[in-house]
N, C-alpha and C positions, 0 to 999 in steps of 0.2 A: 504494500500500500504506500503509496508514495504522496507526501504532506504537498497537496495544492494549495495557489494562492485561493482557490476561492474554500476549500475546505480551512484555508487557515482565517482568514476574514469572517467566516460563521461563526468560528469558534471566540474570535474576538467577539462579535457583534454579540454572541449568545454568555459570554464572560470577562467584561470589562476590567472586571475588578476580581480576584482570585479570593477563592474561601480563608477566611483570616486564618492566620496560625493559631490551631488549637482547638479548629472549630468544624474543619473536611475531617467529614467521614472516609473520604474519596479515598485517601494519601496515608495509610496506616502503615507502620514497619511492615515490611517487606509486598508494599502493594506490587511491586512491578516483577519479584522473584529473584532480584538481583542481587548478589553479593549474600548469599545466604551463608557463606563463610567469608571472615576477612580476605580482602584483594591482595596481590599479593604481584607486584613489581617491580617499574622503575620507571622514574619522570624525572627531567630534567633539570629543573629550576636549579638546583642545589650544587650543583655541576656546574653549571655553564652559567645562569641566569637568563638575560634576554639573548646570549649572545649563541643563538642556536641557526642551526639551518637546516636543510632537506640532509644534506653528507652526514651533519650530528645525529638526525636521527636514524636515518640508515644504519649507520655503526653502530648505534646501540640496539638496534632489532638483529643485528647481527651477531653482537655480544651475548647478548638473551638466551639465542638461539644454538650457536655454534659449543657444541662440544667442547670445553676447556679444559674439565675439570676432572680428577679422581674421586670418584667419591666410595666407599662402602665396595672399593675394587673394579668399579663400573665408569664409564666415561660418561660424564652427563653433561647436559647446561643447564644454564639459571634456568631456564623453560623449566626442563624436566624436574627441576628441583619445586617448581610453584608461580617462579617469577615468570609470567604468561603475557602482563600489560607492559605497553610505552606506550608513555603519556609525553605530547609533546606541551609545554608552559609558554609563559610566556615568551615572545620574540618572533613571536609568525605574523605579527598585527601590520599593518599597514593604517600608519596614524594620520594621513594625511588631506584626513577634512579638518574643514576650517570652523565649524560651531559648536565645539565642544560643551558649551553651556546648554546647547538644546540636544544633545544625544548627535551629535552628528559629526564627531571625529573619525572612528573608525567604523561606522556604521554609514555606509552612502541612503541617499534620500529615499530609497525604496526598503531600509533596515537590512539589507545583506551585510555581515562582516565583510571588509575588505583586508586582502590577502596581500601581506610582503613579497609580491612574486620574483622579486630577486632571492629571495631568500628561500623561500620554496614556491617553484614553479607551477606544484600540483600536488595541492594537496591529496587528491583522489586518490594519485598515482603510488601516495607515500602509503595510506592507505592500506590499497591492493597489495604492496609490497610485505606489509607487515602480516596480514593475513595467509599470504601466499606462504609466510617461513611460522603460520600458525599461532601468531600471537594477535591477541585483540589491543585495538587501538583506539586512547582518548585523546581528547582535544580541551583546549582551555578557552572562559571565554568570560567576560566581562572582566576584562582585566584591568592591571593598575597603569601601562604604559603610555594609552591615548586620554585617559581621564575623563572619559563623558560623563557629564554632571548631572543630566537630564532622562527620567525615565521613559521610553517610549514606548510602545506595544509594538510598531513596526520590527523593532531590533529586536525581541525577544523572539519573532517570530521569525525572522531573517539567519537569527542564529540557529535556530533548530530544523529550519529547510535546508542550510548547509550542513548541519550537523550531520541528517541524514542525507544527503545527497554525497555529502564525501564516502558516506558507509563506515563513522566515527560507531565505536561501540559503547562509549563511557565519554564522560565529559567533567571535566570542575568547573565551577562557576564560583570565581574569586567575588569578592567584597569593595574592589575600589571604583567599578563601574557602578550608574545609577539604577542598573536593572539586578534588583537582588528578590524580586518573587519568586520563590523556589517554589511553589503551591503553582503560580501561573507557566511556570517553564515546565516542570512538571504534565501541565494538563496539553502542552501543543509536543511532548513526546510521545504522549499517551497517542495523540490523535495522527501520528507517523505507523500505528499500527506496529512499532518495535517497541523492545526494553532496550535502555541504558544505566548503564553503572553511573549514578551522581554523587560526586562530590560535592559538598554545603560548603565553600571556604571561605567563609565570615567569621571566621575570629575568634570563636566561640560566645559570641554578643547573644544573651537571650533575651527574650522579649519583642526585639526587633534589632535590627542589622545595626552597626554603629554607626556609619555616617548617613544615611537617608530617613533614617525610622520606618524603615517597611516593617508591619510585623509578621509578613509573610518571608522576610530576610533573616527571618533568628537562626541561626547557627545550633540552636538547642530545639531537639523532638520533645513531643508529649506521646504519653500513650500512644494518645490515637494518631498521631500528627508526625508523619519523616516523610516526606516526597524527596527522599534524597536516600541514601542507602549508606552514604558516610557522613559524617559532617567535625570540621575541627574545632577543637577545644579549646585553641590555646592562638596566641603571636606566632607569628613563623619561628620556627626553629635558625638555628646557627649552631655553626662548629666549634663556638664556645666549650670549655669544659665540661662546664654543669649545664648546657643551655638544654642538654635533652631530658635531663634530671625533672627541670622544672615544667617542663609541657609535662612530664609523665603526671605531675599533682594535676595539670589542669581535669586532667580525668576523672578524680575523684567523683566530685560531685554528681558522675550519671553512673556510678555505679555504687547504689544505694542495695544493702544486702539482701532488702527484702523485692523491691520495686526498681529494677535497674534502666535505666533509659538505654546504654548498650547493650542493643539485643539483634540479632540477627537480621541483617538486611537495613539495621539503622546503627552501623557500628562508631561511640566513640572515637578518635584522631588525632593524637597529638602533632601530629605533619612528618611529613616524607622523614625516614631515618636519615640520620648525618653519620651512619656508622661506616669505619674506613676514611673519613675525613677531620676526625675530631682531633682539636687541638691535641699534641703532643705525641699523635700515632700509636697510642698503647692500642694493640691491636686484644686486651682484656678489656679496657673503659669501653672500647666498638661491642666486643660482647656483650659487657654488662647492657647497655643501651638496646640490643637486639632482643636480650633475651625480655626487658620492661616492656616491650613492645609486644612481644611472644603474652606474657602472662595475663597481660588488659586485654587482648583481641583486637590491638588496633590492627588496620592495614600493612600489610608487609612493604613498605616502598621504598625501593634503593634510591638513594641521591648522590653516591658516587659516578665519577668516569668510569663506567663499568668497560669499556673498550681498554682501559687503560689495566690489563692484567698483572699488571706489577704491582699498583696498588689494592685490585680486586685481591689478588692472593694472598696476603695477611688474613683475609676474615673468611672466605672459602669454607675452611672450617665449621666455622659460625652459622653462616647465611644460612646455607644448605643443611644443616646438622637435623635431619628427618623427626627426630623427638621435639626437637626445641620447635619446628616449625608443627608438629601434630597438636603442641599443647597450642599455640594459636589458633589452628584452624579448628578443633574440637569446642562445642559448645552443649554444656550437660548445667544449663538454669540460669548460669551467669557467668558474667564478659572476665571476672576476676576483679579485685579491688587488694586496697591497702590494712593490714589489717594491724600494723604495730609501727611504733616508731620508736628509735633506742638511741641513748646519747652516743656516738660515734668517739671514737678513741684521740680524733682528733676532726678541726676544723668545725665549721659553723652546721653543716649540713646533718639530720640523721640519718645513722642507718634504717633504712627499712624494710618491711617482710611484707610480701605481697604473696594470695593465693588465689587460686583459681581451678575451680572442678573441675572433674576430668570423667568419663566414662567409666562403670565399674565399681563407684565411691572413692575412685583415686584423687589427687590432691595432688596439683601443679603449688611446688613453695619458692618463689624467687626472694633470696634477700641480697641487697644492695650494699656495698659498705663505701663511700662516696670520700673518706677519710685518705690525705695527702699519705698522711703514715700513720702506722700501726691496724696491727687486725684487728677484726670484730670478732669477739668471742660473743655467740646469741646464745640464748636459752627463750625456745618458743613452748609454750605450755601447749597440745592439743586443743584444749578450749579454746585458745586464743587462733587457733590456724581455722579451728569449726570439725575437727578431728573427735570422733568418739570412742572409747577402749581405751589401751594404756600403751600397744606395741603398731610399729607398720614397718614392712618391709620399704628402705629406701632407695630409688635410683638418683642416681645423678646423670642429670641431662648432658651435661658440657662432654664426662668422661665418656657417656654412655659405657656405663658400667655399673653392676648393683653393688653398694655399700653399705657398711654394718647398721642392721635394724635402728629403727627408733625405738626407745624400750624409757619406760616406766612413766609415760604422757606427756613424755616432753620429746622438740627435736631440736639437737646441739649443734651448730655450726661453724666454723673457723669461716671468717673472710678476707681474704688479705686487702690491702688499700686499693681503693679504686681498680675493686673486681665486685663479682658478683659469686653465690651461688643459684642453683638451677636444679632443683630434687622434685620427684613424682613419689609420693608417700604414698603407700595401698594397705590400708586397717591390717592388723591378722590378728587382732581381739576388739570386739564391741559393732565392728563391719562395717560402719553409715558415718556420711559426714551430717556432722550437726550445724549450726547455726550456730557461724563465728561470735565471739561475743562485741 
């Protein structure tokens, strides 16, 4: 089914104004089917910024795809590991109208986006290519480079007839553009007759978007209310030390123990991982980072130069490590949350203990120890992880190998400085998890 002008003009005529946030029935988690387990990628921004082209992306669908790697004695690639999306960000834009205060910079007077055709010549083509080597491909769009200030109904609907005409499978819809109705963007995908994978990247602003006041722009679902199947929590990430530390809190609050808002098809985000490019190259702090993102259910998204195998190879390990990526993409009630915080041995940050259910009554336990120097010696009471009985057989994820029981309702951990552990506890007295305290 292919989005006409005049099926898209009904659709305005018949929906001027999109069902407020909080209020469509329409747009419940997982309306569209998409993302019923975290995505799991690579997009650019974090890499390159605006400074991309058709060549950049080519290379990294290539990187994806192309066999690198040893893994478990097998030759894989990121593909076959999970990493399946490229997302091309900002830098394809072609800013070169002149009304930016009325919607009309990058969007020409009939609401088409228009396209940097130096920069990629065809997008279709980039498209077909990506498909053709098996991975699905998004696009980005209300972005922050051409600045249109002005909401228009034409350009929402100019975007999503490109969207599909290019044969884009997934899309993000940034926050710096005037068109932040996720509810109306939403309802002229629906009318394309496809699904697509939507990113919300508003900031994680609830109530309504920050700079417009849409309240169809909130970056935060209700129950009933996600026409987006991601949406972010927090400020863009950097390659700061702690900067991925700190998005990882932004999550907190939608992962309430009884009533969680991440849930399947509307997952929490704290933005594209910075893992492999984080100040100082401990390729352990890239872990610890990976595996926080592992535990919460956010999206798997690379922001490294993944074409650039010399720096991919430090975390190889990591990315790819089949447990660490199962506990992410497994969902048994809830996304995972925080569930202790301990003074750290050193520096201002704590340590903390994060868990997340797993299939079976099993127990995903990630703790963090964020401290310059000296380890974390824990002591996690079962109560407190939501553990019932007194003993559990332990794995550790990182070693992938089983290590000595948990015994007498507690579990003991050593963490060295700015590492993490990564354990899947499984009851072998009392059998059920309980309700963390």
């Amino acid at each position: 089914m292919t989005l006409t002008r005049v099926a898209a003009a009904l659709l305005l005529l018949a929906s001027p104004h999109a069902a407020a946030q909080g209020t469509s029935k329409d747009y419940p988690p997982g309306w569209n089917g998409e993302a019923k387990s975290p995505p799991m990628g690579w997009r650019s921004w974090n890499a390159f910024g605006a400074a991309i082209s058709n060549d950049t992306m080519v290379k990294a669908i290539d990187a994806l795809v192309d066999k690198n790697w040893t893994v478990d004695g097998k030759l894989i690639s990121l593909a076959d590991a999970g990493y399946f999306h490229a997302g091309i960000d900002e830098g394809w834009e072609n800013c070169s109208g002149s009304d930016p205060n009325n919607g009309l910079r990058q969007h020409d007077i009939d609401g088409y986006p228009m396209v940097n055709t130096d920069k990629f010549p065809d997008l279709k083509w980039l498209v077909d290519y990506g498909h053709k080597r098996g991975l699905r491909m998004g696009w980005y769009l209300n972005g922050c480079a051409c600045g249109e200030r002005k909401e228009r109904l034409l350009n929402y609907q100019g975007d999503i007839q490109r969207l599909h005409e290019f044969g884009f499978d997934a899309a993000k819809f940034d926050g710096c553009g005037a068109a932040t109705n996720m509810t109306y963007y939403a309802e002229l995908m629906a009318a394309t007759g496809r699904t697509y994978e939507i990113e919300n990247c508003h900031w994680g602003t609830c109530g309504a978007d920050k700079w417009y006041h849409n309240p169809d722009g909130s970056s935060c679902p209700t129950k009933d209310w996600c026409p987006f199947n991601h949406y972010r929590t927090s400020a863009d990430i950097n390659s700061g030390l702690d900067s991925w530390l700190g998005n990882l809190q932004s999550t907190i609050k939608f992962q309430d123990k009884n009533a969680p808002l991440s849930v399947p098809s509307c997952w929490a985000y704290p933005d594209m991982m910075e893992v492999g490019r984080i100040d100082g190259n401990s390729p352990l702090w890239s872990r610890a980072h990976f595996g926080a993102w592992c535990v919460v259910s956010a999206p798997l998204i690379l922001g490294l130069d993944i074409s650039d195998t010399a720096k991919l190879a430090p975390i190889i390990p990591y990315v790819t490590n089949p447990e660490a990526i199962a506990i992410n993409q497994q969902y048994s009630g809830h996304p995972g949350r925080n569930v202790a915080n301990i003074t750290a041995p050193s520096g201002t940050l704590p340590v903390q203990a994060w868990v997340k259910p797993q299939p079976s009554s099993k127990l995903a336990v990630y703790v963090v120890n964020p401290s310059p120097t000296g380890n974390a010696t824990v002591t996690l009471p079962f109560a407190t992880l939501g553990l019932a009985g007194s003993a559990a057989h332990v794995r550790d994820i990182w070693a992938r190998a089983d290590i000595a029981d948990a015994t007498g309702g507690v579990l003991q951990a050593i963490v060295p400085p700015m590492d993490s552990v990564f354990l899947l506890l499984e009851p072998t007295s009392g059998g059920e998890q309980v309700e963390a305290a």
